[in-house]
BADO-431806 format. One record per residue (C-alpha): x, y, z; residue in three letters. Coordinates in steps of 0.2 Angstrom, whole numbers, plus 5000, padded with zeros to 4 digits. Layout:
residues N
+------+------+------+------+
|   px |   py |   pz | code |
+------+------+------+------+
|    X |    Y |    Z |  Ala |
...
+------+------+------+------+
//
This chain:
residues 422
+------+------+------+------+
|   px |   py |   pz | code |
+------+------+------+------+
| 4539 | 4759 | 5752 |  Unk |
| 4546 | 4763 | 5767 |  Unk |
| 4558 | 4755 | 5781 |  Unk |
| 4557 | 4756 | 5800 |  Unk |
| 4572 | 4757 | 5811 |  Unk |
| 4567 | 4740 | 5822 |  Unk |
| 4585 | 4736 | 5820 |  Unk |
| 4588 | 4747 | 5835 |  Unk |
| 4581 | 4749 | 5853 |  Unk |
| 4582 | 4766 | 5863 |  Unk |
| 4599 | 4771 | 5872 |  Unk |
| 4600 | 4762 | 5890 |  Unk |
| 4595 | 4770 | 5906 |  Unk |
| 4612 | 4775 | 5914 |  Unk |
| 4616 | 4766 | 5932 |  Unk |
| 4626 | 4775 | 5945 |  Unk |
| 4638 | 4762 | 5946 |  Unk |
| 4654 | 4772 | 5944 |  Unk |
| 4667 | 4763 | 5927 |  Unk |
| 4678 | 4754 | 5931 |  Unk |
| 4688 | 4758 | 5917 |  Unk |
| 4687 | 4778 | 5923 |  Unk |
| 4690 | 4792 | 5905 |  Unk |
| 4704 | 4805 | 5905 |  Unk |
| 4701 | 4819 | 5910 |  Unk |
| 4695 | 4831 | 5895 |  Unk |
| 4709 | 4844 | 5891 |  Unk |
| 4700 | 4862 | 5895 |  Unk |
| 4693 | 4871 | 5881 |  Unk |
| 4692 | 4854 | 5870 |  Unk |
| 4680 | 4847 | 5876 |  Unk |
| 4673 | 4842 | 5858 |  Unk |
| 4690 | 4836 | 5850 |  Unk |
| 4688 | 4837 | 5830 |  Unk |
| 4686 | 4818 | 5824 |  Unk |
| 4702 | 4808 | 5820 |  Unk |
| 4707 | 4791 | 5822 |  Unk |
| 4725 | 4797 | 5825 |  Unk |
| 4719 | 4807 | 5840 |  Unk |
| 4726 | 4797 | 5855 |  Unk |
| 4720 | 4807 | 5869 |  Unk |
| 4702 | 4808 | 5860 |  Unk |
| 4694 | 4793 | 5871 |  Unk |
| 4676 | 4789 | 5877 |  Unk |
| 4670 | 4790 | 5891 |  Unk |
| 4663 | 4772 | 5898 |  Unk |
| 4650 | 4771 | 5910 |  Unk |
| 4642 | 4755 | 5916 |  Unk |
| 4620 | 4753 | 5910 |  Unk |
| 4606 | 4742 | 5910 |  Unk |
| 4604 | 4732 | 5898 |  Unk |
| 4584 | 4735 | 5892 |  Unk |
| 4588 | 4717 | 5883 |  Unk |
| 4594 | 4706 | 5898 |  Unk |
| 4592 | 4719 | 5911 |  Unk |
| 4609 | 4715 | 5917 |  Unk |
| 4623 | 4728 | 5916 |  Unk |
| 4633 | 4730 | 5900 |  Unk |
| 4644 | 4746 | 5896 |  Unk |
| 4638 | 4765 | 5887 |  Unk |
| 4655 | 4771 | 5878 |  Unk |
| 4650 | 4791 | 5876 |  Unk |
| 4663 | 4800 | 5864 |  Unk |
| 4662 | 4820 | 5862 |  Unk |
| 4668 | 4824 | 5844 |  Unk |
| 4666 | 4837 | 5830 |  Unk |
| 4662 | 4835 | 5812 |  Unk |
| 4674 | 4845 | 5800 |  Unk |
| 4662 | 4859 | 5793 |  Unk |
| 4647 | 4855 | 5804 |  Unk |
| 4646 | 4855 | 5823 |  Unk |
| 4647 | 4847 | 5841 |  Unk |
| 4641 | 4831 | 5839 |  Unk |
| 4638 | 4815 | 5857 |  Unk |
| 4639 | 4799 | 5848 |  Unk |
| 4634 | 4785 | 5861 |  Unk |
| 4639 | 4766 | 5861 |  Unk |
| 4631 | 4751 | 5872 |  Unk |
| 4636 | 4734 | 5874 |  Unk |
| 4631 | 4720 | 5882 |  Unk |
| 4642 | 4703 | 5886 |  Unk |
| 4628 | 4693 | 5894 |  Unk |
| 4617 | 4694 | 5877 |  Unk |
| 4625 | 4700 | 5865 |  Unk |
| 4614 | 4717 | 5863 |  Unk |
| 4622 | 4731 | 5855 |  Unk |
| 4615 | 4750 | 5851 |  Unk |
| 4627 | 4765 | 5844 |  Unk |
| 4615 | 4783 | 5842 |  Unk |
| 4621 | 4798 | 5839 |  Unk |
| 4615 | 4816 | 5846 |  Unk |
| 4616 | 4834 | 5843 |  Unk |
| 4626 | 4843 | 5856 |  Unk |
| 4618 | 4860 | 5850 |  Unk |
| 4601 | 4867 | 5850 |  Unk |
| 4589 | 4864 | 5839 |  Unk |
| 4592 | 4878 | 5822 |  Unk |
| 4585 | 4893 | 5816 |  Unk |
| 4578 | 4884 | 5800 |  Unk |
| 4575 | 4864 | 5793 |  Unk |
| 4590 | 4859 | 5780 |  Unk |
| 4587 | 4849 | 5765 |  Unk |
| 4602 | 4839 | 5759 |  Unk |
| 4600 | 4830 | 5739 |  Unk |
| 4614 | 4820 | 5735 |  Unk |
| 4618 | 4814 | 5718 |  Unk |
| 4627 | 4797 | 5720 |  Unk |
| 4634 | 4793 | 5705 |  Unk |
| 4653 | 4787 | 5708 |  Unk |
| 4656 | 4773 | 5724 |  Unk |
| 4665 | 4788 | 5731 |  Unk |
| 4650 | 4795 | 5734 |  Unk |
| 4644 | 4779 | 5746 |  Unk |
| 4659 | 4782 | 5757 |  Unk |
| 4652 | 4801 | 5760 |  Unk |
| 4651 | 4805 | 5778 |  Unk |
| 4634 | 4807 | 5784 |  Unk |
| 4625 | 4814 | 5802 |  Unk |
| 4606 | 4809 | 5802 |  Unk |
| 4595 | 4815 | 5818 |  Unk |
| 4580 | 4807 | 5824 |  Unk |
| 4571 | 4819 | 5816 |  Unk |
| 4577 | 4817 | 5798 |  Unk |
| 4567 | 4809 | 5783 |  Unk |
| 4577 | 4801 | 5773 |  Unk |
| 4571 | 4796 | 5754 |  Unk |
| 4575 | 4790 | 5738 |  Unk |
| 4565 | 4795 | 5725 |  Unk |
| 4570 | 4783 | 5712 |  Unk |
| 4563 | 4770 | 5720 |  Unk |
| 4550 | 4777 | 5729 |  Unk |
| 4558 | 4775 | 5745 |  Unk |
| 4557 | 4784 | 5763 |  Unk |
| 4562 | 4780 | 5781 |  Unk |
| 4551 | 4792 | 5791 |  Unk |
| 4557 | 4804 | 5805 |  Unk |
| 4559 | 4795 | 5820 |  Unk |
| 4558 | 4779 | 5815 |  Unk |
| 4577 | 4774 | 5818 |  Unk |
| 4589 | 4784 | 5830 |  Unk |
| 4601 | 4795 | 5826 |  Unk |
| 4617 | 4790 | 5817 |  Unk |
| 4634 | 4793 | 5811 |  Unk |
| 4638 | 4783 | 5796 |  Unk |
| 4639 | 4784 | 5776 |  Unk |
| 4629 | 4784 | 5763 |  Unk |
| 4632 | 4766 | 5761 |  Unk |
| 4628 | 4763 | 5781 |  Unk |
| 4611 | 4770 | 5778 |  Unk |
| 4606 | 4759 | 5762 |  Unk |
| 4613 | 4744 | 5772 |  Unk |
| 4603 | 4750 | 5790 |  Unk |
| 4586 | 4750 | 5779 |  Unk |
| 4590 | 4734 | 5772 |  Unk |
| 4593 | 4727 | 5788 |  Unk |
| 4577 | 4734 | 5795 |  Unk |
| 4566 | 4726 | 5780 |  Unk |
| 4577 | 4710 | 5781 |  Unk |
| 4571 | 4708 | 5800 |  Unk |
| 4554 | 4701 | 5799 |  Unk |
| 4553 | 4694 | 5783 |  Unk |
| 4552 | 4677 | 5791 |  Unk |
| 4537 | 4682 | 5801 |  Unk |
| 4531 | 4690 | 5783 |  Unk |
| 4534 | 4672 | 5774 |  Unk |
| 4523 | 4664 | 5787 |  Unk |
| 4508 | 4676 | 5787 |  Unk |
| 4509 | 4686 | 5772 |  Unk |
| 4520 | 4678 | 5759 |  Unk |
| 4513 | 4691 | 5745 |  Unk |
| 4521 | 4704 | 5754 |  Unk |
| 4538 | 4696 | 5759 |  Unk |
| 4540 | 4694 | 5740 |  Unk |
| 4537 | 4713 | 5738 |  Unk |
| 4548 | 4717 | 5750 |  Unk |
| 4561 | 4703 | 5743 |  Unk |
| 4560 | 4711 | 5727 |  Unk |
| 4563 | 4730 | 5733 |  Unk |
| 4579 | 4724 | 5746 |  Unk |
| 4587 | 4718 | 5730 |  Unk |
| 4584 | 4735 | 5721 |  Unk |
| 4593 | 4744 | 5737 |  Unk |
| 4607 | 4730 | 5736 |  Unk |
| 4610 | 4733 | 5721 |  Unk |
| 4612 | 4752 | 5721 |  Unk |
| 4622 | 4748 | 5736 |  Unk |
| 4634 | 4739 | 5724 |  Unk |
| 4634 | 4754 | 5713 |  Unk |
| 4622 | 4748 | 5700 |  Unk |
| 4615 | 4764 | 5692 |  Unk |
| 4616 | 4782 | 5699 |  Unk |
| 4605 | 4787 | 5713 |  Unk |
| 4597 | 4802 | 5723 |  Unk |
| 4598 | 4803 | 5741 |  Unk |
| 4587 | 4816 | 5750 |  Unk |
| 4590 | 4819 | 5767 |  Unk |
| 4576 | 4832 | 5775 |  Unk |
| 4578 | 4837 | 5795 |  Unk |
| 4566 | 4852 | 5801 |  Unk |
| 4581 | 4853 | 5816 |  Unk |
| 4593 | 4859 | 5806 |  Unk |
| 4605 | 4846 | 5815 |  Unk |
| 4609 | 4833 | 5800 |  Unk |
| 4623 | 4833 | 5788 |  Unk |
| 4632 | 4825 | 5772 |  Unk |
| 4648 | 4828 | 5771 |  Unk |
| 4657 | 4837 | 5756 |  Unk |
| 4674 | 4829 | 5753 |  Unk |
| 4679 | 4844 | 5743 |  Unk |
| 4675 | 4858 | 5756 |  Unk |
| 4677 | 4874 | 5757 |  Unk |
| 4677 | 4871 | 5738 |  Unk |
| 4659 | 4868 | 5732 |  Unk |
| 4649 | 4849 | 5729 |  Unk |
| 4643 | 4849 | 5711 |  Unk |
| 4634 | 4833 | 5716 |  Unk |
| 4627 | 4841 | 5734 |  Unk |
| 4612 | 4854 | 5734 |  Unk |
| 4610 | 4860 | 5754 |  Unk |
| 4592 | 4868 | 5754 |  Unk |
| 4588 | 4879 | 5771 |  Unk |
| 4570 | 4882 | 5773 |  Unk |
| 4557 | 4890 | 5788 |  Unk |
| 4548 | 4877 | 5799 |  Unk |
| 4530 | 4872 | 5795 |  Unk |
| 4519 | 4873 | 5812 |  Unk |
| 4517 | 4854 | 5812 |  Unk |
| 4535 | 4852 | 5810 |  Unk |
| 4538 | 4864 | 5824 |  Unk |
| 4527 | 4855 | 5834 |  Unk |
| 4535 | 4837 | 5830 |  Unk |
| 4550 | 4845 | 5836 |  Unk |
| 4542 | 4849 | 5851 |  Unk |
| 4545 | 4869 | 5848 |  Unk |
| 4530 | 4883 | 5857 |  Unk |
| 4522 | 4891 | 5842 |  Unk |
| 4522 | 4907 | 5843 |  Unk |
| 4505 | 4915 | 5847 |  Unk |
| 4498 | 4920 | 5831 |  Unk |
| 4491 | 4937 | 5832 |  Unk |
| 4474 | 4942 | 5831 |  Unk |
| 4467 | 4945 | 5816 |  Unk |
| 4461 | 4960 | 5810 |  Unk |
| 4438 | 4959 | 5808 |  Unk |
| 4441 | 4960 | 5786 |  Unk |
| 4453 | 4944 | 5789 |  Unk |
| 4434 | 4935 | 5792 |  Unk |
| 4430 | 4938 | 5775 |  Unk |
| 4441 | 4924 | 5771 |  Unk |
| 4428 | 4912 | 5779 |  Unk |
| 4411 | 4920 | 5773 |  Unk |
| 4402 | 4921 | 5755 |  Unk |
| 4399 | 4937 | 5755 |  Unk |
| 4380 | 4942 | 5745 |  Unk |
| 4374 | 4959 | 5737 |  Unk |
| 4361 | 4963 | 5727 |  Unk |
| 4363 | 4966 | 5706 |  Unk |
| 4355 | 4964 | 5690 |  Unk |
| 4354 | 4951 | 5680 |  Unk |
| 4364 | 4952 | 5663 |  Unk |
| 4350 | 4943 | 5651 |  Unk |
| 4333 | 4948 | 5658 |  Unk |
| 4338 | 4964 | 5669 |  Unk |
| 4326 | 4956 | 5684 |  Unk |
| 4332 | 4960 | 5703 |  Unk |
| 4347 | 4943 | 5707 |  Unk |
| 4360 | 4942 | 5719 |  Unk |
| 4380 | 4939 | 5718 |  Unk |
| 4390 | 4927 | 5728 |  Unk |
| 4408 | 4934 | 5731 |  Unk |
| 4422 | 4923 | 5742 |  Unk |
| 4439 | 4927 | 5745 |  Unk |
| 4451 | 4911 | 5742 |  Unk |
| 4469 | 4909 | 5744 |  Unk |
| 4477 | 4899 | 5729 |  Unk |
| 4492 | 4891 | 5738 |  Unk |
| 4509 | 4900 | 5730 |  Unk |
| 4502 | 4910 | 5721 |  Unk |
| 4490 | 4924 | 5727 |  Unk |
| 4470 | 4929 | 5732 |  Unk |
| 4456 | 4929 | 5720 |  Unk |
| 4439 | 4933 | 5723 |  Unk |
| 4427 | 4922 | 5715 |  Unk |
| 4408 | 4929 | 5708 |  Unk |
| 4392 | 4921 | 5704 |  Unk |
| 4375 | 4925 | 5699 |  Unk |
| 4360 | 4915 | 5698 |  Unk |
| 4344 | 4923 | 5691 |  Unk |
| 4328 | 4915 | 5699 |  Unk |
| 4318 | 4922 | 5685 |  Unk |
| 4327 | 4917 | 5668 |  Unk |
| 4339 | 4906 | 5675 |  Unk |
| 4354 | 4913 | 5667 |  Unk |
| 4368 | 4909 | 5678 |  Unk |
| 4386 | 4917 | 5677 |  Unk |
| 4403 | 4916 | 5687 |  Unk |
| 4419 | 4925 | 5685 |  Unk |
| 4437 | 4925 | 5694 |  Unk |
| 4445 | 4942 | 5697 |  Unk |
| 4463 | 4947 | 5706 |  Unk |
| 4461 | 4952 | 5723 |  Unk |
| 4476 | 4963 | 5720 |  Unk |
| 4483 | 4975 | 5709 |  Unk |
| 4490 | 4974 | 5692 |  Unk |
| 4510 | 4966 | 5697 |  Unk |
| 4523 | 4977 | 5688 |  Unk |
| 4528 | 4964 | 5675 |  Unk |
| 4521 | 4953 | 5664 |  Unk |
| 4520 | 4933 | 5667 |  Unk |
| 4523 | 4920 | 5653 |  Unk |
| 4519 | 4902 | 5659 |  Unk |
| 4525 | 4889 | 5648 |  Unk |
| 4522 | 4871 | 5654 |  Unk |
| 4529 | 4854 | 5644 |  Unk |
| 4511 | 4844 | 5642 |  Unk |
| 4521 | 4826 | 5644 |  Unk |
| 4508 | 4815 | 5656 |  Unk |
| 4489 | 4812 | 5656 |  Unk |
| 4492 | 4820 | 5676 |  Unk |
| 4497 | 4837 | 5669 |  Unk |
| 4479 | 4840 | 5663 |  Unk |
| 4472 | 4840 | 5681 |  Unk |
| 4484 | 4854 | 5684 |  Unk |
| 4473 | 4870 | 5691 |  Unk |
| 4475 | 4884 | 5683 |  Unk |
| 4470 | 4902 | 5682 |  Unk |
| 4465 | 4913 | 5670 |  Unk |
| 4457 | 4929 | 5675 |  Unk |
| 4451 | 4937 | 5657 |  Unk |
| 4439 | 4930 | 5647 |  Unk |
| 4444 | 4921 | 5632 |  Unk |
| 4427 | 4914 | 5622 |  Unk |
| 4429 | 4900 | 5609 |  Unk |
| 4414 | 4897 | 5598 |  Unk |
| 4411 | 4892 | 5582 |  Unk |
| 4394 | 4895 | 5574 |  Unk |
| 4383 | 4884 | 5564 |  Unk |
| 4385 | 4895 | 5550 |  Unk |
| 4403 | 4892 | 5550 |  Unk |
| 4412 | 4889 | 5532 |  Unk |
| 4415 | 4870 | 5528 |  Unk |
| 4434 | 4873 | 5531 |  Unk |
| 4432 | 4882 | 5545 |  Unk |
| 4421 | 4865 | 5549 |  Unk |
| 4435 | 4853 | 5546 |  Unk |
| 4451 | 4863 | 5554 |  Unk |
| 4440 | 4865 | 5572 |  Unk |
| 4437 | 4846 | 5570 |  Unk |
| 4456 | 4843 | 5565 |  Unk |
| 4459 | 4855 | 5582 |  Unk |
| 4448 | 4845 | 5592 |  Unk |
| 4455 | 4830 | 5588 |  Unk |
| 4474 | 4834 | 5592 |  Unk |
| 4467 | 4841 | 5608 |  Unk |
| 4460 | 4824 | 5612 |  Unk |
| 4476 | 4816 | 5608 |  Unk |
| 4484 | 4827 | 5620 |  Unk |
| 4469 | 4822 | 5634 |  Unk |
| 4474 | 4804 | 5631 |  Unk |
| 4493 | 4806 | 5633 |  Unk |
| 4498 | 4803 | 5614 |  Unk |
| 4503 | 4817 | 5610 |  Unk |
| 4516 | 4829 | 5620 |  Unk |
| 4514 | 4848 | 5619 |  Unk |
| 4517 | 4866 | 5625 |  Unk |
| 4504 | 4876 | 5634 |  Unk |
| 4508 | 4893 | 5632 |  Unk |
| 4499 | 4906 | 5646 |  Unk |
| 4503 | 4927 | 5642 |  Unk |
| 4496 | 4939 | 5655 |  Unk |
| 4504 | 4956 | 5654 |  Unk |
| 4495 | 4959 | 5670 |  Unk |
| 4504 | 4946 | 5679 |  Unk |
| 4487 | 4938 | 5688 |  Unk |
| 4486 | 4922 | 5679 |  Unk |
| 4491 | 4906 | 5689 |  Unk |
| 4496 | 4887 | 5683 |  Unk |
| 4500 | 4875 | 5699 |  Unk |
| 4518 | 4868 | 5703 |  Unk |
| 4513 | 4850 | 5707 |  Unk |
| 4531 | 4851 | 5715 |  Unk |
| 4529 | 4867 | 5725 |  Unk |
| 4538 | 4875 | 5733 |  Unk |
| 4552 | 4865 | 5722 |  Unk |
| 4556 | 4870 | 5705 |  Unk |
| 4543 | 4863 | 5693 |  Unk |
| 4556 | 4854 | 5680 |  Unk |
| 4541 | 4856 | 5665 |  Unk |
| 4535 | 4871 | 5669 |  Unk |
| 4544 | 4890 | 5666 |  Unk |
| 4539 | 4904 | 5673 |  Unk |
| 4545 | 4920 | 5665 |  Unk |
| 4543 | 4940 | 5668 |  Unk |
| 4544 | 4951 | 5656 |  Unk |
| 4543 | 4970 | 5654 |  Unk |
| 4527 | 4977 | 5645 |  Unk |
| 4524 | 4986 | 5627 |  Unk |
| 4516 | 5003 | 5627 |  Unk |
| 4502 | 4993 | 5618 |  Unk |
| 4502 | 4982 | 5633 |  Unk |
| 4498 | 4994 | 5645 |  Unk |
| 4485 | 5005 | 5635 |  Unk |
| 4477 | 4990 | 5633 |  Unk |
| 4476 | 4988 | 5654 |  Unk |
| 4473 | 5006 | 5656 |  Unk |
| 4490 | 5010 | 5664 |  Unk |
| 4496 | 5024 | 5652 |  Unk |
| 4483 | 5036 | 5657 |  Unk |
| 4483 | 5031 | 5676 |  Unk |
| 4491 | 5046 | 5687 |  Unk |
| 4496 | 5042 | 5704 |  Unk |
| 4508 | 5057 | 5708 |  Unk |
| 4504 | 5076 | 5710 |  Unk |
| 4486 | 5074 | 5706 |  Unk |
| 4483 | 5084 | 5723 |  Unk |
| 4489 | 5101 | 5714 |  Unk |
| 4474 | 5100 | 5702 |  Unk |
| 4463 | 5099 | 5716 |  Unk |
| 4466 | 5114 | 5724 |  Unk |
| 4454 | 5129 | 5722 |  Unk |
| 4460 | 5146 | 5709 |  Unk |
| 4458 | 5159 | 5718 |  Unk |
+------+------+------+------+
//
């Protein structure tokens, strides 16, 4: 579900009609006062508009403030006495930031809904529990509370519901159903999470306890997609060229082998493929025209990492099946036909429990060990932390690494052997 911000119409074009009510001067050097209500000489500056409503002139009120903690801040005002029409934006007086901020706030108490909070036209705003987002630039920028957002998405829903009623009663209900959910964690009916994302870097929830740190406030930084950089209206930079083996990336390469079963003359297929957070692999198949034995394999496309990774994932939803996953050794499972009775009966006992975890009944532990460190099992909430899944690194045994070959490997001083007795 998500909410529009219809509520609000762009800021109105500025005539040159001087005020009639004209501002104080700003005092030198404070030019952006610190906000406080007990600031008398902190006043806007009011300069006659257009009304885009009426198109008659009405009055912007411009007030230059800073946030405690955060930055410069140009919160605008409109009014107009002829309609009615009102609009109240904010803006970032500052440039656009090195990196995107990520806040996610915990609201538990209904101190939490009094927080102070900057959100830029730029900033996505969600709730997770209810499945709830107001997209980037769908509603101006604001400065308000916690509380003031919930109520500005329920007054954007609430807007057209009597058009919704006339034409598409099924969705009004919907939508009548879902305000109700955000009134009534407006009122403080069960804890919340609030996550505010803005790839500007220019949003803000306030941490009453500052400098001290907000248990209940996680402040993420993060680097800029492209796409974001270019919804922001940023130049990318221009990406460098590539050097010729980079190609390989986009080609299956082919070369000439035998085949494993019938030795006859067959060829291998080898592509290069970049598993998203993790690393590249290079997948191998061979297809014999003669006996039609057919083969495929995945190998590291890099070396052994210097530790070893245990992946332990919590198997709780039919979804975590459909997780891929990596596993660069081989690791047959067969049982013969010539297998003993029990043998027989445990493999079907096996089988079953493994259905049952399939189906969702049954909750589990997938255990994956590589002392190489190659083997891969996806985040579905990458790049986040995957709350079901953990991810260890661990030091290898002697065992460990004769087994990989390692103990005998000699990468220093090997040049001296090399060198003619005289």
């Amino acid at each position: 579900m998500s909410a529009s911000g219809a509520v609000e119409t762009g800021l109105p074009a500025v005539a040159a009609t001087p005020s009639p009510t004209p501002a104080r001067a700003p005092v030198p050097g404070r030019l952006f006062r610190p906000i406080s209500a007990e600031d008398e000489e902190q006043q806007p500056t009011e300069i006659e508009s257009l009304c885009m409503n009426c198109y008659r002139n009405g009055m912007t009120r411009l007030l230059l403030t800073k946030i405690p903690f955060f930055r410069e801040i140009i919160v605008s005002s409109f009014s107009c006495e002829h309609c009615g029409w009102n609009n109240t934006e904010i803006q970032s007086a500052g440039r656009i930031q090195d990196q995107g901020i990520r806040y996610t706030l915990t609201v538990r108490a209904p101190e939490d809904m009094n927080r102070e909070v900057v959100k830029t036209d730029s900033a996505t705003t969600r709730i997770p529990e209810l499945d709830f987002e107001i997209p980037a630039f769908s509603q101006k920028g604001a400065l308000t509370t916690v509380e003031g957002l919930i109520s500005r998405a329920i007054s954007g829903l609430e807007q057209d519901q009597p058009t919704r009623r006339t034409n598409k009663e099924a969705i009004a209900e919907r939508i009548d159903e879902f305000i109700v959910k955000l009134k009534e964690l407006k009122h403080g009916a069960s804890p919340f999470t609030l996550i505010i994302d803005d790839p500007s870097g220019n949003s803000f929830v306030e941490n009453p306890h500052a400098p001290q740190k907000d248990d209940a406030l996680v402040i993420t930084h993060y680097n800029r997609t492209p796409q974001q950089e270019e919804m922001l209206g940023l130049q990318a930079e221009t990406p460098e060229e590539k050097p010729e083996e980079e190609d390989l990336r986009n080609e299956v390469l082919q070369f000439n082998t035998n085949c494993p079963e019938c030795n006859a003359p067959a060829q291998t297929n080898m592509k290069l493929v970049q598993i998203p957070h993790f690393k590249e692999v290079i997948i191998m198949a061979t297809n014999c025209e003669y006996c039609g034995h057919r083969t495929n394999e995945v190998k590291s496309g890099g070396a052994v990492e210097p530790l070893g990774t245990r992946i332990n994932l919590h198997i709780t939803d039919p979804s975590d099946m459909t997780r891929d996953l990596l596993k660069v050794t081989k690791n047959p499972f067969t049982l013969g036909d010539s297998s003993s009775p029990g043998q027989m009966n445990k493999l079907q006992e096996f089988s079953q429990r493994v259905d049952q975890i399939i189906e969702g009944k049954m909750k589990a532990h997938f255990i994956m060990n590589d002392p190489a460190g190659n083997s891969y099992l996806q985040n579905v909430y990458a790049p986040e932390d995957d709350p079901e899944m953990k991810v260890e690194y661990y030091e290898r045994t002697f065992e460990q690494n004769e087994e990989l070959g390692l103990n005998d490997m000699r990468t220093e001083g090997y040049e001296t052997s090399l060198v003619p007795q005289r």
